[in-house]
C-alpha positions in Angstrom: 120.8 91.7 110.4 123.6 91.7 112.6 124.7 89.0 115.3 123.6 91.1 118.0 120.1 92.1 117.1 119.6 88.0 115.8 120.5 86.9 119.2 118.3 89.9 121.2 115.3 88.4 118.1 115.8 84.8 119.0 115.5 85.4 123.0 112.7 87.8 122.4 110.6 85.0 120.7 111.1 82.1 123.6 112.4 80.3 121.2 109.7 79.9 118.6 110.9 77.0 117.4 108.6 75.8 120.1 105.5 77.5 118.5 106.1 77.0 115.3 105.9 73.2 115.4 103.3 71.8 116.7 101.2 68.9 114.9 98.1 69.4 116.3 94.9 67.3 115.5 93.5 71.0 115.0 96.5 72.0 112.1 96.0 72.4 108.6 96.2 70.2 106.0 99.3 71.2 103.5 99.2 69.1 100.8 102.9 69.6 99.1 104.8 69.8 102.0 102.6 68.7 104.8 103.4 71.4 107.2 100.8 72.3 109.4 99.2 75.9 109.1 98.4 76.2 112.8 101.7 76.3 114.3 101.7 77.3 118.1 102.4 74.9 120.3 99.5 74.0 122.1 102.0 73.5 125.1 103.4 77.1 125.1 101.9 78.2 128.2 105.3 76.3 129.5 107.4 78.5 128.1 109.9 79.2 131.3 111.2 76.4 131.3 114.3 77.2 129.2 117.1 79.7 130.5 116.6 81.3 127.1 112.8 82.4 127.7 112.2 86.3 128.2 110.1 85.2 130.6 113.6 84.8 133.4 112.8 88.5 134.3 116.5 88.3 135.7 118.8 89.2 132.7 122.2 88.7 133.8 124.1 90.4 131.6 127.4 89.5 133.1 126.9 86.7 134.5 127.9 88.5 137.9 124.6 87.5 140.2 125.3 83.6 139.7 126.0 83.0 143.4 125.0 85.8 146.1 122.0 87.5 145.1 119.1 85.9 146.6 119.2 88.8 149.0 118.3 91.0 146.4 115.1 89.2 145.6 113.2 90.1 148.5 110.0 88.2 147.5 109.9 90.8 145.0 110.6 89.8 142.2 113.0 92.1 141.4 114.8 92.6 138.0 118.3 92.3 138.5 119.9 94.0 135.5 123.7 93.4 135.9 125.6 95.5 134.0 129.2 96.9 134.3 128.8 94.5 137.4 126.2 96.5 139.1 123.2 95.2 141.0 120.3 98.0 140.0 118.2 96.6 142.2 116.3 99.8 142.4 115.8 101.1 138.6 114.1 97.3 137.5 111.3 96.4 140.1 109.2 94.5 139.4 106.7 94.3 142.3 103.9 92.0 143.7 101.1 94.8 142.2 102.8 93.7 139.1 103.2 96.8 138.0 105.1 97.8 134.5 107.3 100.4 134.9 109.5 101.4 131.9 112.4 104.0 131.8 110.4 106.8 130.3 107.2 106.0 132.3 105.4 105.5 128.8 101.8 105.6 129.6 101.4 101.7 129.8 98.9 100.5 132.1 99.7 98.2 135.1 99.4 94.7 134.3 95.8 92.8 135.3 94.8 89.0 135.4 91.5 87.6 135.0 89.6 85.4 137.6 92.3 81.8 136.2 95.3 84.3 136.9 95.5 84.6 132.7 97.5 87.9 131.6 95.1 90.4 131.1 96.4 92.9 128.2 94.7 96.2 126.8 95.1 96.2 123.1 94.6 98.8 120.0 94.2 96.7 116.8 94.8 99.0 114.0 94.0 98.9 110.2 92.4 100.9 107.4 90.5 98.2 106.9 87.2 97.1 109.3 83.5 97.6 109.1 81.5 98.7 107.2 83.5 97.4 104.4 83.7 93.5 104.0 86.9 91.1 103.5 88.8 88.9 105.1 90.9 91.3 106.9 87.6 93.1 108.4 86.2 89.3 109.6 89.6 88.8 111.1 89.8 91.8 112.8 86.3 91.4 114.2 86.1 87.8 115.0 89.4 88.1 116.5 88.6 91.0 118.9 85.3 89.7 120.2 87.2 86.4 121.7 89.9 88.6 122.7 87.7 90.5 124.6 85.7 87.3 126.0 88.7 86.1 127.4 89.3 89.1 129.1 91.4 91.4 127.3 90.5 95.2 126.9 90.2 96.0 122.7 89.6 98.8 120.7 89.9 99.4 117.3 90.9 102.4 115.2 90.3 102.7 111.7 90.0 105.5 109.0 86.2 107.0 108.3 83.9 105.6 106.7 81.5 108.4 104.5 79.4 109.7 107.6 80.5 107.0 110.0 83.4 108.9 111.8 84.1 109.4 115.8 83.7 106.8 117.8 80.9 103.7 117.8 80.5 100.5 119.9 79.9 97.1 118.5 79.1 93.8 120.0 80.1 92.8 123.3 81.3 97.0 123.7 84.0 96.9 121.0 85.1 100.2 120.9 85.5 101.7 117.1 87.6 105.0 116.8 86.9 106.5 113.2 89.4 108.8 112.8 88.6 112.0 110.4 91.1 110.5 108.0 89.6 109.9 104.2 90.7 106.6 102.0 92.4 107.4 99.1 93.3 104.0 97.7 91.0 100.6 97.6 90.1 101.6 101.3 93.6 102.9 102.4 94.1 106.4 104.0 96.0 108.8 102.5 99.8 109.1 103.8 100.2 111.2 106.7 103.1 110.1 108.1 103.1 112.9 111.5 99.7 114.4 111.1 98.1 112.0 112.9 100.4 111.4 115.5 98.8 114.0 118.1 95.8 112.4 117.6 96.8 108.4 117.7 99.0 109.0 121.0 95.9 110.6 122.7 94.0 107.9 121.9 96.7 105.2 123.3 96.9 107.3 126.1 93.1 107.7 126.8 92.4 103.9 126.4 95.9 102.7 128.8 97.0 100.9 125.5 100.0 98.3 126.3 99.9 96.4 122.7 99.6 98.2 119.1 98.1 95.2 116.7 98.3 96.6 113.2 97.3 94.9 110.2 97.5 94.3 106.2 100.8 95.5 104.8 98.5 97.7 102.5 97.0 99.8 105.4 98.6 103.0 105.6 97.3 103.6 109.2 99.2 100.4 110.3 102.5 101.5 108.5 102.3 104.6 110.6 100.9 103.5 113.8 103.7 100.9 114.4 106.1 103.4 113.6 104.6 105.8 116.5 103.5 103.8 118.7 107.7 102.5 118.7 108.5 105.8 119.3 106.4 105.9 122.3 107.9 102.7 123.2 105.0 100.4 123.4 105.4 96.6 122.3 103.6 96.0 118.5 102.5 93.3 116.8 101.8 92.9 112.9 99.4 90.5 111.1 100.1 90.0 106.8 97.1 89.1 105.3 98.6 88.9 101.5 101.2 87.6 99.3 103.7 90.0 97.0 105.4 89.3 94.3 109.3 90.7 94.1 109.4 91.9 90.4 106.4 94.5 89.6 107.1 98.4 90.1 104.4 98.6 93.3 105.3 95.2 94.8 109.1 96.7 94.8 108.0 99.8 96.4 105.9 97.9 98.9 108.6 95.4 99.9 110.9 98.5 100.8 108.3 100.3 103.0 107.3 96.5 104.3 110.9 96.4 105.4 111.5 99.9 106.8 108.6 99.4 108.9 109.1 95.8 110.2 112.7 96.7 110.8 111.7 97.6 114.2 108.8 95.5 114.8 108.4 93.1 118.2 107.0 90.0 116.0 105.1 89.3 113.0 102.3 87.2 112.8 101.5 85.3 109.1 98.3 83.6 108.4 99.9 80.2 106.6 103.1 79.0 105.7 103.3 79.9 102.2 102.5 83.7 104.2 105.6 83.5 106.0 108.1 82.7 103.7 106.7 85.7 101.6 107.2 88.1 104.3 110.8 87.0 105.6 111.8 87.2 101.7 109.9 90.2 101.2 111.0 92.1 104.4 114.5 90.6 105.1 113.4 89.5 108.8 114.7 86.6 111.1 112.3 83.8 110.6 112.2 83.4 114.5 110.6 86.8 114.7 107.8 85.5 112.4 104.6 83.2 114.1 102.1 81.3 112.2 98.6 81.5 113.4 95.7 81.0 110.9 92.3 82.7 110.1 89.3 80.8 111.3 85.5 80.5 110.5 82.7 81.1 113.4 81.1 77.4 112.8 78.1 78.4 114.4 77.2 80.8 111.9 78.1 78.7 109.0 76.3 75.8 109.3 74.5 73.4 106.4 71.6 73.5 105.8 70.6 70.0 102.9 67.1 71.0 102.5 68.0 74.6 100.9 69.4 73.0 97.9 67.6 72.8 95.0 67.5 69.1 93.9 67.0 69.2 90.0 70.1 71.8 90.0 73.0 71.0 90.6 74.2 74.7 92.1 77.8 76.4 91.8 78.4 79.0 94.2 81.1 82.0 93.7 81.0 84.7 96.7 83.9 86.9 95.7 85.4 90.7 94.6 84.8 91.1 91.1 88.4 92.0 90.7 91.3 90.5 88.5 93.3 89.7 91.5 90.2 86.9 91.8 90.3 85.4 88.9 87.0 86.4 87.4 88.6 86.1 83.8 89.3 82.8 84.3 85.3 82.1 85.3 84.0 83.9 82.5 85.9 81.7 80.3 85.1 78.5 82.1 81.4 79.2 82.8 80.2 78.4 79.3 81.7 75.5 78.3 79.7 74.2 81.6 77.1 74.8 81.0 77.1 72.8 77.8 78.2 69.6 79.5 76.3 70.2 82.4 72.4 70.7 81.3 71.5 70.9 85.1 74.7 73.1 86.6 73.6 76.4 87.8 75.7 79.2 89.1 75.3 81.6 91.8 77.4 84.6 91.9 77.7 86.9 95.2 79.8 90.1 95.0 80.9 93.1 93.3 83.4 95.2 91.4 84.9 96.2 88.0 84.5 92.9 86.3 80.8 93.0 86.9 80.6 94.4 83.7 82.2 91.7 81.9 80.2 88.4 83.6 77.1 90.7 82.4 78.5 90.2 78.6 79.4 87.0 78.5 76.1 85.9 80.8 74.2 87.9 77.2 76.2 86.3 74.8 76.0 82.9 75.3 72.0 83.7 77.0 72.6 82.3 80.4 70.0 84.0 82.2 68.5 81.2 83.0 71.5 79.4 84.4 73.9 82.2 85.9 72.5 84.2 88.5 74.2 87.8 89.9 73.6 88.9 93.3 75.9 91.5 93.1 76.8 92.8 97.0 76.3 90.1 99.4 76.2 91.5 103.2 78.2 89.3 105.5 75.2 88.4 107.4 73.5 86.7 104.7 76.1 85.0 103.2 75.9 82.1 104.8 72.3 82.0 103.1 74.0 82.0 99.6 76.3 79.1 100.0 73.9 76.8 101.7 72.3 76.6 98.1 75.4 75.7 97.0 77.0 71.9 96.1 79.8 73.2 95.0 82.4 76.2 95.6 84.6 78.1 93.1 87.7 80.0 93.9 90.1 81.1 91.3 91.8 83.9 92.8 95.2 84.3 91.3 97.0 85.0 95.1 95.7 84.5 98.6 97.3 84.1 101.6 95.0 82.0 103.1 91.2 82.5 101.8 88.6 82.2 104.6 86.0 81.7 101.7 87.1 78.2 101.2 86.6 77.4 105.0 83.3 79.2 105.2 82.3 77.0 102.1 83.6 73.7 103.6 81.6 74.7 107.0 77.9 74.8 105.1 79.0 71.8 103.7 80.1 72.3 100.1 82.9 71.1 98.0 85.3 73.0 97.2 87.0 73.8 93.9 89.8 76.3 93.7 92.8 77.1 92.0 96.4 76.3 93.7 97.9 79.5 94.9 99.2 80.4 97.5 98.3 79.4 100.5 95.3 77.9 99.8 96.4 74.3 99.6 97.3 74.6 103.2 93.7 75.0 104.6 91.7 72.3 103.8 92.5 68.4 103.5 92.3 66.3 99.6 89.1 65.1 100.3 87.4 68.3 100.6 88.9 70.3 98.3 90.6 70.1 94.4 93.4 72.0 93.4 93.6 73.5 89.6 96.4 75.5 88.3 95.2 79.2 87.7 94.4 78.4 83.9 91.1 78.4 82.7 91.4 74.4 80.9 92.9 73.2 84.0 90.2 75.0 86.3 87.7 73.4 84.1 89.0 70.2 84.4 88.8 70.0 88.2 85.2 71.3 88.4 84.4 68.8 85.8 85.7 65.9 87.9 84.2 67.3 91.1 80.6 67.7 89.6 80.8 64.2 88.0 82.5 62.6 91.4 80.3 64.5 93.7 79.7 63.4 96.8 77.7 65.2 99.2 78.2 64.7 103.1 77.8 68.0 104.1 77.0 67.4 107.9 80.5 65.2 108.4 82.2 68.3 106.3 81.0 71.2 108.8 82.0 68.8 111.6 85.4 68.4 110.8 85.7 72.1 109.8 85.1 72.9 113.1 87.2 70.6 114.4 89.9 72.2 112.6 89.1 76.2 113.0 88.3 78.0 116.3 88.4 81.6 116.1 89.0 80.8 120.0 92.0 78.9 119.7 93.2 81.2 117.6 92.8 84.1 120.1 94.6 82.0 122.4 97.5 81.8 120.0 97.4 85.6 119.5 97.9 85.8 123.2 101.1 84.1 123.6 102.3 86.0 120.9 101.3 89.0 123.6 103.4 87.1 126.4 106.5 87.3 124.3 106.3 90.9 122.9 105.3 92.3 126.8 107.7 91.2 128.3 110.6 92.3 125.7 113.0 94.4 126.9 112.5 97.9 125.5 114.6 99.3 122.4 117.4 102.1 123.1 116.5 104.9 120.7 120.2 104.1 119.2 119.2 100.5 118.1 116.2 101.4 116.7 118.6 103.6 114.4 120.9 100.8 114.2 117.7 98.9 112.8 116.9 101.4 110.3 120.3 102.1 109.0 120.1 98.6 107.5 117.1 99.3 105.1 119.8 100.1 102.4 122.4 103.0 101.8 120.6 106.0 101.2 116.9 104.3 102.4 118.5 103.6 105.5 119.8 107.1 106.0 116.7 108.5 104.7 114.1 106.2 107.2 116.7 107.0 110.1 115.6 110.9 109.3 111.8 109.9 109.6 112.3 108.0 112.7 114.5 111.1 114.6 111.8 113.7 113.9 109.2 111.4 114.8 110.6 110.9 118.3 111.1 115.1 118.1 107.8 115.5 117.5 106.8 113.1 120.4 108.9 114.8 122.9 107.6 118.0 121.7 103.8 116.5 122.2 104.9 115.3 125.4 106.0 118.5 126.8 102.7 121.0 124.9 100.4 118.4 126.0 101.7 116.1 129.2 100.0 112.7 129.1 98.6 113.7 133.0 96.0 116.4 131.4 94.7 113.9 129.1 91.6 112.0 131.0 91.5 108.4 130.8 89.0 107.3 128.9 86.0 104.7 131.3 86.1 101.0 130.2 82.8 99.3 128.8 80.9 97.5 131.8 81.6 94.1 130.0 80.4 92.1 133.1 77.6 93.7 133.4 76.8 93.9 129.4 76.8 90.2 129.9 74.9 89.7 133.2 72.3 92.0 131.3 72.3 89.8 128.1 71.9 87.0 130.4 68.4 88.4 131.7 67.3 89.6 128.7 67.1 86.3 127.1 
């Protein structure tokens, strides 16, 4: 990356050095390295106070309106672009309707405040991945879209089809699903596309008066292709990495290079831990000042303890996870009998599905643990809070996580936690609540040994200091000052973002630079067959009144 586009990254991110330091009471607990997981400052609301900050809307590019332009200002609040030692007074306003105007009136809605004077934004998270399928990337996007929304924000969602759940469907609190007639093809992900969907995705921006493009999980196709359209149509975006990669497999190559292309012209990345971060600046070559850490969360009112569902003459082991390899079954199927032959009274509860079903089934018959290992097969999010309260203990021995809500929604009903050390998963809860084992079975049977022997159950203080740690709120807020920066960016010359691209490498750069030019030919071809002023906006969802009507109700 050159000097030019580092500087134009470092001013973009108001200095993140301020965000991504803060040692709040609310961080996370790292134990190698004792960096803190949640790292936006809780003082960023301050953020003009530097020269630096994006928010100075006047950009002096030649230092020529030093002295004798307060007559320009007018009370206005002009943008004073001076370059070639030009006052444009007239093509950067800026006025008190704070209105958004950009140089190819892009179809981005004026700005709106709610009743504190708080930036209100209108946002389009986007992922393959949501309801009705379950993981932590569907709870994230949820949970983090409801307090989005109850702090004032406009959000919609848009997502591939489900089976016969396709157009568009309203959740909670008027969260607006759009199913898009686009099939998975891959563990959830759409098939590639790449232009196909483009008429379709810019209607929908343009409907809803979309300013921000959220995308998320570097293995969603949608979100690959979304960011790059929605650049093209020069609105700010915003990515969230859910996952680790390594740098040496065949797919992990492939998907660092596509990670890359598309994060080459990205406004800011957001990265659920530490351990997160580092993987994606490796991975995709990006400016560490372009990349925030803001971790997942756990409602705590949802998963609360519950003492008296515990079975007292067991002593119960909950797992609630895929039956995948990438979790680590192998290593439980080896661990689980040797347990039970120390343990007379262990007994182990196993929520979840998947290809290595079949193999906890054969080892369950040959070593006749009917009686002691227990398959629920597909837990509904909804009830699993129900499973874990059984529970004294949790097991995770997932071989790579970025973060692992699991853990947290374990610690929050008040269990203790057992899991193996990848990842980012020593960075989310503190020593006393959790043991670390290396991802071999003898090691992971070591821990769970100690932790059943030492056990100590005080699951009330656990869930309390769980949720004194993770607030799906908080983190909204977080996500929201990541908004502030990317807003009020200046936009991207088509020739940089070409600039960008050229960098992926010498013919992938030459190659991406191709996609990216007919992408912005088939958008100014859209924008002339089909002129954003004959699409019809699309009406908001009566939030107040949804809530004045709840209010009655109950």
């Amino acid at each position: 990356m050159d000097q030019q586009h580092q500087n134009q990254s470092q001013q973009n991110t108001i200095e993140i050095n301020n965000i991504n330091n803060c040692n709040n009471n609310n961080s996370i607990v790292n134990n190698n390295n004792n960096n803190n997981i949640v790292n936006i400052n809780n003082n960023i609301d301050s953020i003009d106070n530097n020269n630096n900050n994006i928010v100075n809307i006047n950009n002096n590019n030649n230092n020529n309106n030093n002295n004798n332009n307060n007559n320009n200002n007018n009370n206005n609040n002009n943008n004073n672009n001076n370059n070639n030692n030009n006052n444009n007074n007239n093509n950067n306003n800026i006025n008190n309707n704070n209105n958004y105007n950009t140089n190819n009136n892009n179809n981005i809605a004026n700005f709106n405040y709610n009743s504190n004077g708080e930036r209100k934004y209108r946002i389009a998270m986007v992922s393959d991945f949501f309801y009705p399928n379950m993981g932590g990337v569907e709870e994230h996007l949820y949970q983090l879209s409801q307090c989005l929304i109850k702090r004032g924000n406009k959000v919609i969602i848009i997502t591939h089809s489900y089976g016969d759940r396709f157009g568009i469907r309203y959740v909670t609190n008027g969260l607006k699903v759009y199913y898009i007639p686009q099939a998975p093809f891959y563990n959830q992900s759409s098939f590639p596309t790449l232009y196909f969907t483009f008429p379709l995705f810019r209607k929908i921006l343009i409907r809803e008066r979309i300013e921000i493009v959220h995308c998320h999980q570097a293995f969603s196709t949608l979100a690959h292709e979304s960011i790059l359209h929605a650049r093209t149509m020069g609105y700010s975006t915003c990515f969230t990495d859910h996952s680790l990669f390594g740098f040496a497999d065949a797919s992990s190559i492939h998907m660092n290079k596509l990670l890359k292309f598309t994060l080459s012209d990205i406004s800011h990345v957001i990265c659920v831990s530490n351990t997160s971060k580092e993987n994606t600046v490796l991975r995709a070559q990006l400016d560490p000042h372009l990349v925030s850490v803001i971790p997942n969360a756990v409602d705590t009112t949802q998963f609360t303890p519950d003492p008296s569902k515990r079975d007292p003459n067991k002593l119960t082991i909950v797992i609630m996870s895929r039956l995948v390899y990438r979790k680590g079954i192998d290593l439980i199927i080896d661990i689980i009998p040797n347990i039970c032959k120390k343990f007379p009274n262990a007994y182990f509860v196993i929520g979840g599905d998947g290809p290595k079903r079949v193999s906890l089934e054969e080892m369950r018959e040959k070593h006749q643990l009917h009686d002691r290992v227990e398959l629920l097969g597909s837990v509904k999010h909804s009830n699993v809070r129900n499973v874990l309260v059984r529970g004294d203990i949790f097991l995770n021995s997932s071989l790579t996580e970025a973060f692992c809500i699991a853990i947290v929604e374990a610690a929050s009903c008040g269990l203790y936690v057992v899991s193996t050390k990848v990842g980012g998963v020593p960075e989310v809860l503190p020593p006393h609540m959790i043991s670390l084992a290396q991802p071999k079975s003898d090691d992971l049977e070591e821990k769970l040994t100690d932790a059943i022997i030492n056990l100590k159950s005080t699951p009330l203080q656990t869930h309390e200091e769980v949720r004194s740690m993770y607030d799906w709120n908080d983190v909204a807020r977080r996500t929201e000052t990541v908004y502030d920066i990317i807003s009020k960016a200046p936009k991207v010359p088509f020739i940089e973002r070409l600039r960008r691209f050229v960098g992926c490498g010498l013919w992938a750069g030459k190659l991406n630079c191709m996609v990216v030019a007919l992408d912005n030919l088939i958008y100014r071809c859209l924008e002339y067959y089909s002129p954003k002023e004959d699409i019809d906006e699309a009406f908001d969802f009566p939030i107040e009144g949804y809530a004045k009507f709840k209010q009655q109700i109950k």
